[in-house]
C-alpha positions as CSV (number, residue, x, y, z in Angstrom):
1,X,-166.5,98.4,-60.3
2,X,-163.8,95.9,-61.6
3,X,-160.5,97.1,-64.2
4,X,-161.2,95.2,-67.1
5,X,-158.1,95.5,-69.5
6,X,-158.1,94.4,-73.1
7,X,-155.1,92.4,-73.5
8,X,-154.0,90.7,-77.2
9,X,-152.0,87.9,-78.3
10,X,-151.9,84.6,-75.6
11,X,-148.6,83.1,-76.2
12,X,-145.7,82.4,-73.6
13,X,-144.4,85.2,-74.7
14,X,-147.7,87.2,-73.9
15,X,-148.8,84.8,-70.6
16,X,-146.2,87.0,-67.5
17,X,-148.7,90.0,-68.8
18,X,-151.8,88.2,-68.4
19,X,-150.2,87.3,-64.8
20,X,-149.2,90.6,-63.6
21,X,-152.4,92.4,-64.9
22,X,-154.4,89.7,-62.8
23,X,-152.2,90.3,-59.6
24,X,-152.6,94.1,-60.2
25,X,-156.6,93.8,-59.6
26,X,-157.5,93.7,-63.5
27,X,-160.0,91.4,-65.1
28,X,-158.5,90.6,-68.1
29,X,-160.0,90.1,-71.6
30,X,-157.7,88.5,-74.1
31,X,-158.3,88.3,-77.6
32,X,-156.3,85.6,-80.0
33,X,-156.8,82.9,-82.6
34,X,-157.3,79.7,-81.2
35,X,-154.1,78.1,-81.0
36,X,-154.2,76.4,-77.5
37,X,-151.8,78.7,-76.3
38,X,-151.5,79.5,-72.3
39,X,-152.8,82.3,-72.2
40,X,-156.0,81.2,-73.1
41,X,-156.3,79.3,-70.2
42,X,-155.0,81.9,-67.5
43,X,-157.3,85.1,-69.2
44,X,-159.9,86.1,-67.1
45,X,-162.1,86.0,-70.5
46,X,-160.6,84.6,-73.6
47,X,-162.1,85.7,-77.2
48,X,-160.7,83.4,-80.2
49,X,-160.9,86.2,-82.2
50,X,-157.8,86.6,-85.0
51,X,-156.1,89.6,-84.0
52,X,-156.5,90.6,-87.7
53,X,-160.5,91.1,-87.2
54,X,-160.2,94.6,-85.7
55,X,-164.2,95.3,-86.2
56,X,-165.0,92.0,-84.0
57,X,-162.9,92.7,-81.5
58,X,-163.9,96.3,-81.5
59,X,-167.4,95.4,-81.3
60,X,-166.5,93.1,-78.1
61,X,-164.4,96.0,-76.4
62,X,-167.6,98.2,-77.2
63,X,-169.2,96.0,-74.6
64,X,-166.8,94.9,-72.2
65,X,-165.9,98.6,-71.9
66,X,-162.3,98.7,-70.9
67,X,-159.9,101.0,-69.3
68,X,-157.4,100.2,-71.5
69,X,-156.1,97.7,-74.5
70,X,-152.5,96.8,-74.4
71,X,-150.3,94.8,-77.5
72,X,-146.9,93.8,-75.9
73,X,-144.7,91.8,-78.8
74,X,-146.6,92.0,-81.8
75,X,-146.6,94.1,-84.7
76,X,-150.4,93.3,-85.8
77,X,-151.6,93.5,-82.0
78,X,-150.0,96.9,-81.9
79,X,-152.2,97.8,-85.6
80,X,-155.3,96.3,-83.6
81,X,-154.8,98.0,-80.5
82,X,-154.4,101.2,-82.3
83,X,-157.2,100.7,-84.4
84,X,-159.4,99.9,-81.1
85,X,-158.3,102.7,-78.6
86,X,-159.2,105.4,-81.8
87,X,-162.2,104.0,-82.4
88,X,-162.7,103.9,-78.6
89,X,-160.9,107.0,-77.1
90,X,-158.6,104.8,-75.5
91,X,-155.1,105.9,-74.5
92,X,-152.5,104.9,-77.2
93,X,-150.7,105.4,-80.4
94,X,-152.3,106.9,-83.6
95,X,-153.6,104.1,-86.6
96,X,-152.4,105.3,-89.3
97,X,-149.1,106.4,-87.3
98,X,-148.8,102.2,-86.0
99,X,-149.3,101.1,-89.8
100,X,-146.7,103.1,-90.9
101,X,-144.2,102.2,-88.3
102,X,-145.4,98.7,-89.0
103,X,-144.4,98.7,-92.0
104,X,-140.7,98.0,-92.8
105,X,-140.8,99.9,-96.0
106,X,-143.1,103.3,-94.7
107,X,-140.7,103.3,-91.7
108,X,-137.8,103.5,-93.1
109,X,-138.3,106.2,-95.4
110,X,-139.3,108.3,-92.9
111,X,-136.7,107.7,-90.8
112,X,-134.7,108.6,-94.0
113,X,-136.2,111.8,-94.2
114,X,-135.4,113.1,-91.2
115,X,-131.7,111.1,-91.2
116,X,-131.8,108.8,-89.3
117,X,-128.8,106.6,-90.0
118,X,-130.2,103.3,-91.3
119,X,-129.0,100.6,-94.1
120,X,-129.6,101.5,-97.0
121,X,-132.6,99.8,-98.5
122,X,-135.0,99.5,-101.6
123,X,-139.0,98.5,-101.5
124,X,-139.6,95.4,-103.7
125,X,-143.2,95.3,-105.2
126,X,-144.6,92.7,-107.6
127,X,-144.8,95.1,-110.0
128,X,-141.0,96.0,-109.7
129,X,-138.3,93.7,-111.2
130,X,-135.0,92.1,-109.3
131,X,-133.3,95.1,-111.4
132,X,-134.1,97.9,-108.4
133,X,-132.1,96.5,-106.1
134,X,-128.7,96.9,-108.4
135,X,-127.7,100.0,-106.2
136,X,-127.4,97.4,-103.2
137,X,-124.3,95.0,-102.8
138,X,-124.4,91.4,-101.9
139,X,-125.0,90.4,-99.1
140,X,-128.3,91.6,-98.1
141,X,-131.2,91.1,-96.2
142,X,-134.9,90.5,-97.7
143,X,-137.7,90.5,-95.5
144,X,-141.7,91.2,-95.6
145,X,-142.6,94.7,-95.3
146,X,-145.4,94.3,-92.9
147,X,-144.8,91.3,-90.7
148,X,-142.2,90.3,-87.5
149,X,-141.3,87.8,-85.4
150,X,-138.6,86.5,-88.3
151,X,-140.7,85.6,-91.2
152,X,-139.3,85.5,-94.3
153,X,-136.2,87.4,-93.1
154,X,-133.6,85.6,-95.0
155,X,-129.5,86.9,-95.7
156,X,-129.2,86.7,-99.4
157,X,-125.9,86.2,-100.8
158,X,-126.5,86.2,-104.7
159,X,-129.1,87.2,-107.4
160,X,-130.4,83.5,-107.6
161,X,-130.6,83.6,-103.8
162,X,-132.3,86.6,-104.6
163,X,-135.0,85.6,-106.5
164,X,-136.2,82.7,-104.4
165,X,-135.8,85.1,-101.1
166,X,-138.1,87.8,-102.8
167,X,-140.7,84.9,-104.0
168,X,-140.7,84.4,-100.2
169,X,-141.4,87.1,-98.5
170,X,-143.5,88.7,-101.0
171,X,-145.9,85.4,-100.2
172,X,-145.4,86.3,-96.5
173,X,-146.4,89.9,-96.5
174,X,-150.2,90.7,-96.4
175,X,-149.4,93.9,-99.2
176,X,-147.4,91.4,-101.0
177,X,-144.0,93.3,-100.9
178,X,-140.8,92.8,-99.5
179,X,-137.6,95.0,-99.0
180,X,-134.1,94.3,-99.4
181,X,-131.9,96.1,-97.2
182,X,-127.8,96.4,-97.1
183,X,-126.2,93.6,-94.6
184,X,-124.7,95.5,-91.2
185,X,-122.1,93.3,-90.2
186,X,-121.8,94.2,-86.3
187,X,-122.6,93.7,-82.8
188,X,-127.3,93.8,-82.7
189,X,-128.8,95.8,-79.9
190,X,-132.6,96.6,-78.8
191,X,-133.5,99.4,-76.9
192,X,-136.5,99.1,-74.8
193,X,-138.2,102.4,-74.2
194,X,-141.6,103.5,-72.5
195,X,-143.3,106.5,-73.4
196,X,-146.1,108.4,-72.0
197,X,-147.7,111.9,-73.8
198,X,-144.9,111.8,-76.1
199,X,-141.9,112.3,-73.2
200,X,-139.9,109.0,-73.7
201,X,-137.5,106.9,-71.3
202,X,-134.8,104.9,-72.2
203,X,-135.1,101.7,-69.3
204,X,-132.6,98.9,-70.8
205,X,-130.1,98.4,-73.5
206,X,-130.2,94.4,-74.8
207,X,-126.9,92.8,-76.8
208,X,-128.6,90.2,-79.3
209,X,-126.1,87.2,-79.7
210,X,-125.6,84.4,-82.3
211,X,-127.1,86.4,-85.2
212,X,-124.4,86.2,-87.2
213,X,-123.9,83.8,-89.7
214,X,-127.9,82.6,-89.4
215,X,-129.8,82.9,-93.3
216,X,-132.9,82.5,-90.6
217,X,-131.9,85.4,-88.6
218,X,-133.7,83.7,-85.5
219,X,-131.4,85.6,-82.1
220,X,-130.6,83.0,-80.8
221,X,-129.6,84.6,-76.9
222,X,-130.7,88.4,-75.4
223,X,-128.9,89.9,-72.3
224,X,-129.1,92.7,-69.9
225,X,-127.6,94.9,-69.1
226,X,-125.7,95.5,-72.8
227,X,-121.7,95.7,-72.9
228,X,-122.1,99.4,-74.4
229,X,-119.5,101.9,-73.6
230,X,-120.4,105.4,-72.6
231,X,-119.7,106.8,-75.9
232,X,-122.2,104.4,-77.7
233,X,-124.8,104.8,-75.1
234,X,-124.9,108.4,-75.0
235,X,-125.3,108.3,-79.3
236,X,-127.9,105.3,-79.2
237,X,-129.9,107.6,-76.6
238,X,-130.1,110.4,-78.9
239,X,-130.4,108.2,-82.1
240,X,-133.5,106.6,-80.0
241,X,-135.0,109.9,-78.8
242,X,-134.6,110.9,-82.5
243,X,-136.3,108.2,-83.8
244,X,-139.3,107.3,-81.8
245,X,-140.3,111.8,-81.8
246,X,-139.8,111.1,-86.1
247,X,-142.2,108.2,-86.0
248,X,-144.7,110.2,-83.1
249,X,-145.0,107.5,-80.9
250,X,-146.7,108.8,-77.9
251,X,-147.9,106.3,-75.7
252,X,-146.7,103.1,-74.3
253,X,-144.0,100.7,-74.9
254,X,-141.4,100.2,-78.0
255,X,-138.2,99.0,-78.8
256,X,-135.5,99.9,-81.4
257,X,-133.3,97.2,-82.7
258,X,-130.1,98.8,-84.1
259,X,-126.4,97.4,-85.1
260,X,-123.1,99.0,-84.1
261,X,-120.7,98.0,-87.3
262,X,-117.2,97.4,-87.7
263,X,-116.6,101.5,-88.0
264,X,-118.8,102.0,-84.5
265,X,-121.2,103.4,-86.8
266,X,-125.0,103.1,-85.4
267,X,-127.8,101.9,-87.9
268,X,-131.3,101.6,-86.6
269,X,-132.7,98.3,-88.2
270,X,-136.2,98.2,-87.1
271,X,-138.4,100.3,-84.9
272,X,-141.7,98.5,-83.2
273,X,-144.7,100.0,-81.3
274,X,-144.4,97.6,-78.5
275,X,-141.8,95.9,-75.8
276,X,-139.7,93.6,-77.8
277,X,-140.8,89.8,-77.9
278,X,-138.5,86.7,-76.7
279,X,-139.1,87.5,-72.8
280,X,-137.2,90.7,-73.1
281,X,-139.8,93.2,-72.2
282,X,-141.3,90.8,-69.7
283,X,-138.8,89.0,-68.0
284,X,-135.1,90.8,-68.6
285,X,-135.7,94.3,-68.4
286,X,-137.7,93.7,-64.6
287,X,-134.6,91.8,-63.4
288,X,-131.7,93.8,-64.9
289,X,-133.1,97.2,-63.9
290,X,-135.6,96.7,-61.3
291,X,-138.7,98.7,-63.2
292,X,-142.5,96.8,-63.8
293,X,-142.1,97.3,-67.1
294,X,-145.6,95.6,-68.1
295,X,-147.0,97.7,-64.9
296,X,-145.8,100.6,-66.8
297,X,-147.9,99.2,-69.9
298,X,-150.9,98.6,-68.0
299,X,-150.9,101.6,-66.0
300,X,-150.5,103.8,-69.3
301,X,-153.1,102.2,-71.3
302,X,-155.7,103.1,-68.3
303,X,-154.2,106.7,-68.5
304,X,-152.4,106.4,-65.5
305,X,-148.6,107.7,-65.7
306,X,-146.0,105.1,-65.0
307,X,-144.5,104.7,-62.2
308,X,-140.5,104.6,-61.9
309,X,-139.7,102.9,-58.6
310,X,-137.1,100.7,-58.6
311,X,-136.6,97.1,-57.1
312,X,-133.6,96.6,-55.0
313,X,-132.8,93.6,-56.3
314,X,-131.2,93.7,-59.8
315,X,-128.9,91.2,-61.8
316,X,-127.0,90.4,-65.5
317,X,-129.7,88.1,-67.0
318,X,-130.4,86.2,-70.4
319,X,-132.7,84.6,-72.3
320,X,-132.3,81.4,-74.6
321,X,-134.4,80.9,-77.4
322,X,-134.2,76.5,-78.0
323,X,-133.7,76.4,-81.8
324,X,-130.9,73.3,-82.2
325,X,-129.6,70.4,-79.9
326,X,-126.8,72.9,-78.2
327,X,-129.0,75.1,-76.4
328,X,-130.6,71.7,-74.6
329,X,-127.1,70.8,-73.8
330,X,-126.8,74.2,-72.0
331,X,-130.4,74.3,-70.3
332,X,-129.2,71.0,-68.9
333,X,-125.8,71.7,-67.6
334,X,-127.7,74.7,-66.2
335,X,-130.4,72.5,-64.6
336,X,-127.5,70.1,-63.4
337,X,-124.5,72.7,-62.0
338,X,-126.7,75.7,-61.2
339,X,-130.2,74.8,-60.8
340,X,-130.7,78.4,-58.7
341,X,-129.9,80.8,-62.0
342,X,-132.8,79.6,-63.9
343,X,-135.6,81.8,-63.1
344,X,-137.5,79.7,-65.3
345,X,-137.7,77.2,-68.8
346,X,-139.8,75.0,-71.3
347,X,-138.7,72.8,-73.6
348,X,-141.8,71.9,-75.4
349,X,-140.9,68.9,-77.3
350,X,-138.4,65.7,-76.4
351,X,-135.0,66.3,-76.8
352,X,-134.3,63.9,-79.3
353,X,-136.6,66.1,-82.1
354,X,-134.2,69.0,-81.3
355,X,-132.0,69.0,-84.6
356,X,-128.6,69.3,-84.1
357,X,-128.6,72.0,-86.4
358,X,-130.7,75.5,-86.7
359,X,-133.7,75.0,-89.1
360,X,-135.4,78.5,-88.2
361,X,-138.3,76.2,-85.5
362,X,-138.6,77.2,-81.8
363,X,-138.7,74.6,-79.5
364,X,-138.5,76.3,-76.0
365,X,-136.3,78.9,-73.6
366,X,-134.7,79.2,-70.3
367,X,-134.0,82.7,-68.7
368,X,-131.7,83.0,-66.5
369,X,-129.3,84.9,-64.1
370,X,-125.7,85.7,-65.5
């Protein structure tokens, strides 16, 4: 009898899953709207299903019969898979529990509830006027309540900014609502956590560069292992711990994205229900600390406890998101001086339509060894 593993999403962010589950001895099902992304083409069986369709795609996994359906950088795959391993008695997080970590707004206040050191932060509705957020200082931060990856996140320095920022992400989110949220002014970190029956491990701290100064708030560059000292790390751990038992996640991977300010005061900025996006989960946190992170994802989703065996071979390592004509200067000084540190890179248009300056487009990566 084959392992047949649900797998969503079937970007390049997504694809080094797809691969490992496939070298593991899984069959892999992968469900995505058609976007002629790679991982449609590597899937064992690709379904271009919109990941917001959770009754299709339940209705599939009803007959593929699955061991498991994993989400891996994606708030809405982690509210589908939910959705599908309750519906299916799969092993995962609860559906109502994803939805409220999912959204900004819900998350935050109960993260307030049980102190949680956060910014402080008011929930914008179309119903509410520009007046609620009076008790927040400029600068600030407005963003959707209910999606990721950067959209709509915008730093807002006035009330006129204000306005046109709110119009925005209240377009954005699917509830229509946004929330504006006091501007941390620090060094960004993401913890990347696995959990299994509600016991969670910490396995890597990541230092997310060039996010100052961005209205786009696109990070720009991730690295492992983060410059914490021991003082931090030992308060981020509990903070972390504290945080993912608040929001009961249980099962599987998550991050929490946090800044350290100018006091070396900790504020948890986001939590999310799966590893963190931009090659971090899939491609840092195996080199920097030697664990199969996305093993541990599969292996958890089929029930199967994950395993903690170490590679010998472990180094600093980063990844580059291309958003403006610097980065392709790097990726080619790189390709030209030390050809041997990139473990790998795309740059998916010419060079000459990388603007000089960041617009908030993606137009490649390159990870590679510090």
């Amino acid at each position: 009898m084959s392992k047949k593993i649900v797998i969503l999403g079937t970007s390049e962010h997504i694809n080094p899953a797809i691969e490992r589950a496939k070298s593991l001895g899984f069959e892999t099902y992968v469900f995505a709207w058609h976007a002629d992304e790679i991982g449609e083409k590597t899937a064992d069986c690709y379904y271009p299903i919109s990941l917001r369709n959770y009754e299709e795609i339940c209705e599939q996994c009803r007959k593929i019969e699955p061991l498991g359906i994993v989400s891996l950088s994606s708030d809405l795959a982690a509210i589908t898979a939910s959705y599908i391993s309750d519906k299916l008695s799969l092993v995962g997080n609860g559906y109502q529990q994803t939805l409220q970590i999912t959204n900004k707004l819900q998350c935050r206040r109960i993260l307030e509830k049980s102190g949680i050191p956060q910014p402080r932060f008011v929930g914008i509705g179309d119903e509410m006027s520009v007046g609620d957020c009076k008790k927040i200082e400029f600068p600030v931060i407005v963003k959707p309540t209910d999606r990721s990856g950067s959209r709509g996140v915008k730093k807002i320095r006035n009330r006129s900014e204000l306005l046109r920022g709110l119009a925005t992400a209240r377009d954005i989110s699917f509830e229509r609502r946004a929330i504006v949220e006091d501007y941390i002014i620090g060094r960004h970190f993401s913890c990347e956590c696995i959990s299994y029956h509600g016991e969670h491990r910490i396995l890597a701290y990541t230092k997310r560069d060039d996010i100052e100064g961005q209205s786009c708030f696109i990070e720009h560059l991730h690295s492992q292992p983060a410059n914490l000292t021991e003082e931090q790390r030992q308060r981020a751990d509990y903070v972390v711990q504290c945080a993912l038992n608040t929001l009961q996640i249980k099962n599987g991977a998550s991050s929490v994205e946090f800044v350290i300010d100018l006091d070396n005061q900790l504020k948890v900025i986001e939590v999310t229900p799966s590893m963190y996006g931009d090659f971090i989960g899939t491609d840092l946190v195996p080199v920097s600390t030697g664990f199969d992170y996305v093993k541990m994802i599969l292996n958890i989703a089929c029930g199967v406890a994950p395993d903690f065996t170490r590679s010998a071979n472990t180094a600093t390592v980063c990844s580059q998101i291309i958003v403006c004509k610097q980065d392709v200067l790097k990726l080619n000084h790189l390709l030209k001086s030390n050809p041997e540190s990139l473990l790998r890179h795309k740059l998916m248009v010419n060079e000459a339509e990388v603007p000089d300056e960041i617009t908030g487009e993606r137009y490649g990566f390159f990870i590679y060894k510090h």
